[in-house]
KEDREN-171027 format. One record per residue (C-alpha): x, y, z. Coordinates in steps of 0.25 Angstrom, whole numbers, padded with zeros to 4 digits, always signed. Example, Ala and Ser with C-alpha at 12.3 -4.5 7.8 and 13.67 -1.06 7.14 Angstrom:
BEGIN
+0049-0018+0031 +0055-0004+0029 
//
This chain:
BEGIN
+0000+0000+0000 +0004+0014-0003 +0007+0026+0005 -0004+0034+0011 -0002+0048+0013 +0005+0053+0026 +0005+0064+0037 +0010+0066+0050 +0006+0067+0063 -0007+0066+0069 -0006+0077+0080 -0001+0089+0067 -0002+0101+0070 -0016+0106+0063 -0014+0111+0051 -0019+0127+0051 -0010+0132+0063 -0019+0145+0063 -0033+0151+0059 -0037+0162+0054 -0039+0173+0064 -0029+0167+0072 -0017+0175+0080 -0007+0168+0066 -0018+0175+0058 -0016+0189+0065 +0000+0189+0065 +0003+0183+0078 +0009+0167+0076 +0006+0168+0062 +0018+0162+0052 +0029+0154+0055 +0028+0158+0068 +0013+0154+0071 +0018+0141+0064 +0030+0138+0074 +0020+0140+0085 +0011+0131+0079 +0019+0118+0077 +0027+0121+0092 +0010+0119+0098 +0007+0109+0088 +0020+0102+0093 +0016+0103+0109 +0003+0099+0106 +0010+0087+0101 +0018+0085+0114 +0005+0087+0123 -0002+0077+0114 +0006+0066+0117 +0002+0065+0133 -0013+0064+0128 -0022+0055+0123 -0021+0051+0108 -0031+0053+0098 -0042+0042+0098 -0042+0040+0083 -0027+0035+0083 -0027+0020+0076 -0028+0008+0084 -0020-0003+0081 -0025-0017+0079 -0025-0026+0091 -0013-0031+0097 -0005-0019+0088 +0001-0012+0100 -0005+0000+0105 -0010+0003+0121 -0023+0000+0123 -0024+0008+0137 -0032+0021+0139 -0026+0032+0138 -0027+0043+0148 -0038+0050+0141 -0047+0037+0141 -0044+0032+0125 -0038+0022+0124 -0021+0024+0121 -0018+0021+0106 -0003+0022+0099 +0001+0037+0099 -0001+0042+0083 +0015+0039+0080 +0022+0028+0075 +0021+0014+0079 +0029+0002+0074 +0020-0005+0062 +0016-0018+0067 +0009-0023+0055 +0012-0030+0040 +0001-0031+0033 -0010-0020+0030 -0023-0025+0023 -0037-0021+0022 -0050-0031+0024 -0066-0029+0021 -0072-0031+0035 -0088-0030+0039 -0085-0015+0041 -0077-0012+0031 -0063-0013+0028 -0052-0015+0040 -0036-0012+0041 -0030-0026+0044 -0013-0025+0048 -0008-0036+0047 -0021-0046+0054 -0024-0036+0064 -0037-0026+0062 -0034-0012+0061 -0042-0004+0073 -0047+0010+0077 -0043+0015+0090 -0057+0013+0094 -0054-0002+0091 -0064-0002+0079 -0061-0010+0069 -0053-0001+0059 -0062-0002+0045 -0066+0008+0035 -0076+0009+0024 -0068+0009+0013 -0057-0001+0006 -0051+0012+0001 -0048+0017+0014 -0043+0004+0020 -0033+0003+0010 -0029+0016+0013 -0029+0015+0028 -0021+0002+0027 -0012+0009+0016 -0010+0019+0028 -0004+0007+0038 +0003+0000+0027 +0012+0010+0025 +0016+0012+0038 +0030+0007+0040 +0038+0003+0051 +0031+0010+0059 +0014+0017+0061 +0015+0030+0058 +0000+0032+0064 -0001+0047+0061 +0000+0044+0046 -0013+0036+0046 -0023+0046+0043 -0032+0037+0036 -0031+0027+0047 -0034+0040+0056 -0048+0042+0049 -0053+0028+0051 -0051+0027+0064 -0058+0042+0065 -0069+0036+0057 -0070+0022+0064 -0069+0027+0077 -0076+0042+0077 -0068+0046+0090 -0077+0060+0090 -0090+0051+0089 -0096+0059+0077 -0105+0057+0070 -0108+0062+0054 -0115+0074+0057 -0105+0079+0068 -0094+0076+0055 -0100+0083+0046 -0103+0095+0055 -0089+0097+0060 -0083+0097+0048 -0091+0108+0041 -0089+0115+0053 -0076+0115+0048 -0080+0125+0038 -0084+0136+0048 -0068+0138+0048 -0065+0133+0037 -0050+0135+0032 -0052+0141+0018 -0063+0151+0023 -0054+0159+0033 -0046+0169+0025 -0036+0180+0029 -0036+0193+0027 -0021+0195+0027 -0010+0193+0024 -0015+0197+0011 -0007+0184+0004 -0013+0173+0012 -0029+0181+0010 -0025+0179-0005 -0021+0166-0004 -0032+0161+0002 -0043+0167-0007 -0035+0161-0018 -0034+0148-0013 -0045+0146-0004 -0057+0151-0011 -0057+0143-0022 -0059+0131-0014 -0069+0139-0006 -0076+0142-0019 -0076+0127-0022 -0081+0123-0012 -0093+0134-0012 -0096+0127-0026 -0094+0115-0023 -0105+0113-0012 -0112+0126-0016 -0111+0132-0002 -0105+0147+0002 -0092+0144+0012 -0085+0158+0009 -0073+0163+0018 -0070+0174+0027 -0058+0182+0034 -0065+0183+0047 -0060+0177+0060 -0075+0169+0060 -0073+0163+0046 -0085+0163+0035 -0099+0162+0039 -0102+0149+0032 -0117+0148+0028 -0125+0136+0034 -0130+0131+0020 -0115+0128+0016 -0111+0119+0031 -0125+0112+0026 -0120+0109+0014 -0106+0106+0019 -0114+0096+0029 -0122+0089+0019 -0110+0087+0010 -0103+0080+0020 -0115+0070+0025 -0111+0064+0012 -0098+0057+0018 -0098+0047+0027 -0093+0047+0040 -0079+0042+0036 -0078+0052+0028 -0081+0063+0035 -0072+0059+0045 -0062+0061+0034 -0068+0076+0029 -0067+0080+0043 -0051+0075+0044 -0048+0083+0031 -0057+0096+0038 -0048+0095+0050 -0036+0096+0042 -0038+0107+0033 -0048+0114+0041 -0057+0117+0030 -0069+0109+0025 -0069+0117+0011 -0056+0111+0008 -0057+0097+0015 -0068+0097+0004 -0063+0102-0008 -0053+0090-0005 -0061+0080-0003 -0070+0082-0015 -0058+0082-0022 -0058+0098-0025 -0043+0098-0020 -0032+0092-0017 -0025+0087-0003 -0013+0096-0006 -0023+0108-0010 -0033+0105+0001 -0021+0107+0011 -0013+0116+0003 -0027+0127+0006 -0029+0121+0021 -0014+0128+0023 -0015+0139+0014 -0012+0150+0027 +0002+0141+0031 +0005+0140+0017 +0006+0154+0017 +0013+0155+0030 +0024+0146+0025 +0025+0154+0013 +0027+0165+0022 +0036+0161+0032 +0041+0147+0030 +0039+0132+0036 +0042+0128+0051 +0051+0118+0049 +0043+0105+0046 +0030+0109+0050 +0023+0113+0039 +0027+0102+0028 +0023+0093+0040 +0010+0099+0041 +0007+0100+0027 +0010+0084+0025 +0001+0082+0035 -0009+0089+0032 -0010+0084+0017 -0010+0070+0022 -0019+0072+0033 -0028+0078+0021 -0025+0068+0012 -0029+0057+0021 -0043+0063+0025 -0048+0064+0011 -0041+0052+0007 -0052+0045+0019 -0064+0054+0014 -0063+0049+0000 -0060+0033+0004 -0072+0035+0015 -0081+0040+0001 -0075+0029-0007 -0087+0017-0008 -0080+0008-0017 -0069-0002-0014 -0056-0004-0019 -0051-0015-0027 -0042-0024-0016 -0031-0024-0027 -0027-0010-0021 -0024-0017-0008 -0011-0024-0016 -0006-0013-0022 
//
């Protein structure tokens, strides 16, 4: 199996470091400054991370795998830290259960951290969930497995949500979304953005026949009732797996207009995140990188990005694929 695409760590640091109307906005921590502040916080916030409790949709390993069982000192039950753990498997391969189709490493049933059963709807995305494990190497790099991430959100629905509540948080996202706040100065970024923003804004206008606008003001755009309407019944159209994935790819890029316009294929991934970044961009054009940081947030980003539309459309996908793929 080949290569599925890769990011970094799961804790990264998010990736807009300020908002419009902040104190980067007015002069004060903007830049390459505001950016160093940035990644020192995001780095203790690391530090302080690691005496809690970890994240309940961390993958479970099969029975008998390694791994504490014991509670944890928040009452869940202690999993592997999101690092790297010596593999422990051979063999990756895919079989057709009662509930759909399930992740076997080497003899031993793949499982959530809920202890479910780990299967998912489609062969598509089994192969590429098993693709994710195969090509792991000597070692589990868990925070590269944003597929396997997904199912487990999905399997084991940690918030207890149900449709509705889905579809109704992420067009809340549009109250803030990314591409309706604009700057008045400086008078380059104001510029930029009308030139690349709104012509995504204006397809997306078209595209669902609804008004979504923008605005300079600290309380963004006054978003009409008939457009969220319209957002809502659009989005009943996926499934719940699927809207587990549109609300991922929202989180990322902090904007339902263009975690849209990349999942209907308007854009690309690269485009999508290029836009989501558009005020760092222009930040970095005007006073450099920190060190590592950005190319790290950038690859992360995209693959994040990647991987959540990758689940949308394999959680849409109703027919099978052939099981020649799986000797390729």
């Amino acid at each position: 199996m080949g290569n599925v695409v890769r990011g970094g760590d799961w804790s990264r640091p998010p990736a807009r470091w300020r908002r419009p109307g902040s104190g980067a906005e007015r002069g004060r921590g903007g830049g390459w400054w505001g950016c160093v502040g940035a990644v020192a916080m995001w780095r203790g916030c690391r530090r302080l991370l690691r005496g809690r409790c970890l994240p309940a949709w961390l993958p479970r390993l099969p029975s008998g795998a390694g791994g504490s069982g014991a509670a944890g000192p928040c009452g869940r039950r202690a999993y592997a830290p999101p690092g790297e753990r010596k593999r422990f498997y051979q063999n990756v391969s895919i079989s057709q259960g009662e509930g759909g189709f399930e992740i076997n490493l080497d003899h031993r049933k793949l499982k959530t951290p809920q202890a479910k059963l780990f299967t998912v709807p489609s062969e598509a995305l089994a192969i590429a969930v098993a693709t994710e494990w195969d090509s792991q190497k000597d070692t589990i790099k868990f925070y590269t497995m944003h597929l396997t991430t997904l199912c487990n959100t999905a399997l084991d629905n940690p918030t207890q949500r149900n449709k509705t509540q889905l579809i109704r948080a992420a067009v809340k996202f549009l109250e803030t979304d990314t591409l309706c706040y604009r700057v008045e100065e400086p008078p380059g970024l104001a510029e930029l953005q009308k030139n690349e923003w709104d012509p995504v804004v204006d397809w997306a206008e078209k595209r669902y026949n609804v008004t979504i606008g923008s605005s300079t003001s600290i309380l963004g755009p006054n978003i009409p009732a008939s457009t969220k309407e319209t957002f809502i019944s659009h989005l009943a159209s996926y499934n719940m797996w699927a809207l587990q994935g549109i609300e991922f790819v929202i989180t990322q890029l902090k904007s339902l207009i263009l975690s849209m316009g990349l999942i209907d294929r308007h854009i690309t991934v690269e485009k999508a995140v290029l836009l989501s970044r558009l005020e760092e961009e222009y930040q970095i054009r005007r006073w450099g990188k920190v060190e590592w940081a950005h190319d790290y947030d950038l690859c992360e980003l995209c693959a994040r990005t990647a991987a959540g539309t990758l689940f949308v459309h394999l959680c849409s996908e109703s027919s099978t694929v052939k099981h020649k793929l799986l000797q390729d």
